[in-house]
N, C-alpha and C positions, 0 to 999 in steps of 0.2 A: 979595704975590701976583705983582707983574708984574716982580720981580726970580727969582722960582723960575719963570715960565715964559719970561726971560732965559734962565737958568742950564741949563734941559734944551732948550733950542732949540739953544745952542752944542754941549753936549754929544752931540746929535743929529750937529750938524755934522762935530763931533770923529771920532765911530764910525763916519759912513759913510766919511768920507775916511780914517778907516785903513782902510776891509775891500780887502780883495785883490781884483781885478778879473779877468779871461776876456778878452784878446784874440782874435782868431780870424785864422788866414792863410788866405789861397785865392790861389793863383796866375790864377786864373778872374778873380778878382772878383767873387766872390760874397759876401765878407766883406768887414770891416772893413780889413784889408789885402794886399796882392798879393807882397808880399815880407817875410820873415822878419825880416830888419834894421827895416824899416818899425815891425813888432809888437815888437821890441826898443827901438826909441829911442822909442815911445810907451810903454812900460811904466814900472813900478815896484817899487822891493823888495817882493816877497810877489803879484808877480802871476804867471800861468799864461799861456803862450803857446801855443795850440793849433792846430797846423799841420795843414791837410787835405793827403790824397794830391796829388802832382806831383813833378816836379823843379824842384828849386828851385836855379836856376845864378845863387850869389852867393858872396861872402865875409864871414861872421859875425863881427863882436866883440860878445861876450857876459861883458859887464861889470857888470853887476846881478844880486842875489839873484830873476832868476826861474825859474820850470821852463819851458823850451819842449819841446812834449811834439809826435811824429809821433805821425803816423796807424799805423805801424807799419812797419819797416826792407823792405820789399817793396816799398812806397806812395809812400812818403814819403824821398826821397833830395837829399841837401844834397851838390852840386858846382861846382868852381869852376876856373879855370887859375893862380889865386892859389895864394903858399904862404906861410902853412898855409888851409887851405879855412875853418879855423874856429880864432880867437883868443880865449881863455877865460879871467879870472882872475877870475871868479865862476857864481854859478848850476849850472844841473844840465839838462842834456840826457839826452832819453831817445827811444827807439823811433826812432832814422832810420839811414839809409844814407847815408856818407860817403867822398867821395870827392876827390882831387885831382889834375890832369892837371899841375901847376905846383911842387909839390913833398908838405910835410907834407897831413894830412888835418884834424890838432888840434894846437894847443899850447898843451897847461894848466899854467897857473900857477899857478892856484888853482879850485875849482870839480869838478864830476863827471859824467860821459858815463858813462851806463848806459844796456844792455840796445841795442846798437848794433850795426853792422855796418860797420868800416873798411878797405874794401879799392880797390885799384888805384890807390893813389897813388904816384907818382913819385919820392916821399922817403918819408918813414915815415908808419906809419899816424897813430900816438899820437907826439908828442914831449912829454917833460915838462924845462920848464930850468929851470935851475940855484937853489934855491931854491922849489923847486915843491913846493904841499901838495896839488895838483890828484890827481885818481885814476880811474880808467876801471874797472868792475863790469858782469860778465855781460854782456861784449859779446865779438865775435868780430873779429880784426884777421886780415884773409886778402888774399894774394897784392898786397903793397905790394911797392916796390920799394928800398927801404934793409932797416926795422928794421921789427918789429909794434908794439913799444912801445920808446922811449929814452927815459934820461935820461942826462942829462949828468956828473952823480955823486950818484946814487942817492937820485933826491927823486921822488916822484908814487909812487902805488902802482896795482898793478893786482889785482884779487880775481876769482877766478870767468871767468876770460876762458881762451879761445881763442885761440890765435895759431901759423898754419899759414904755409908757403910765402912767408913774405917772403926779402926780397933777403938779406942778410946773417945778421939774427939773428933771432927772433924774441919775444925780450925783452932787453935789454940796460941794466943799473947797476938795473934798476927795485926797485924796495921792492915787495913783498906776497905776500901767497898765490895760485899761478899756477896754471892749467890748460892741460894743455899743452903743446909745445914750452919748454924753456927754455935 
């Protein structure tokens, strides 16, 4: 008896420490963190990073299997004088606005930025290098100052996107199904 209620105490243990967790950002401080990065390096594979409305002036490496999800790309804007504003070779970004006064706006290695809006940066919106399985979906790349999406020789893919009035090209080597300028 007091080896099976052992065995379902551990296993207890086992099931909560895998379930996925809800961080929460607030530039305020009104949650559990004030910067995005903050809710990234406490997380974990399979967690949710839920960012309230502001601007949020930092630089992202987004290196874990989680979703950080804006409040929506009107709200919710991720900028920075770094390049690239945001360093990806895992996870999934969705609903913000990106920007970079310092060069690129993203550069995925690996990972995927959906349903976004990357415009006004200084170098390209999206870069994807060389070796890259990264991909950008249903987002709009407008008025960057190189490229709206690059790769270097034709790795990352873009699906369902926009991409208007950037500097040079507005898709260049990229892999996928485009909308839009190409």
């Amino acid at each position: 008896m007091k080896r099976s209620i052992l065995f379902f105490g551990l296993l207890l243990v086992v099931i909560q420490s895998s379930v996925a967790k809800t961080i929460i950002v607030d530039k305020f401080g009104s949650c559990q963190y004030t910067t995005i990065q903050g809710g990234i390096n406490a997380s974990s594979a399979g967690d949710t990073i839920k960012v309230l409305p502001g601007i949020y002036n930092e630089a992202l490496i987004i290196n874990k299997a989680v979703v950080i999800q804006g409040s929506g790309y009107e709200t919710t804007i991720i900028t920075s004088s770094t390049n690239p504003t945001i360093t990806m070779s895992n996870g999934k970004i969705i609903w913000f606005a990106i920007t970079s006064s310092g060069g690129d706006g993203a550069q995925v290695s690996a990972g995927t930025i959906t349903n976004c809006v990357i415009s006004g940066c200084t170098g390209s919106g999206i870069k994807f290098p060389t070796g890259s399985t990264g991909s950008v979906k249903n987002s709009v790349i407008i008025g960057n100052a190189i490229y709206g999406v690059r790769s270097t020789s034709n790795h990352g893919s873009a699906t369902n996107c926009i991409s208007r009035n950037n500097g040079d090209k507005d898709f260049s080597h990229v892999v996928g199904v485009f909308q839009g300028s190409t």
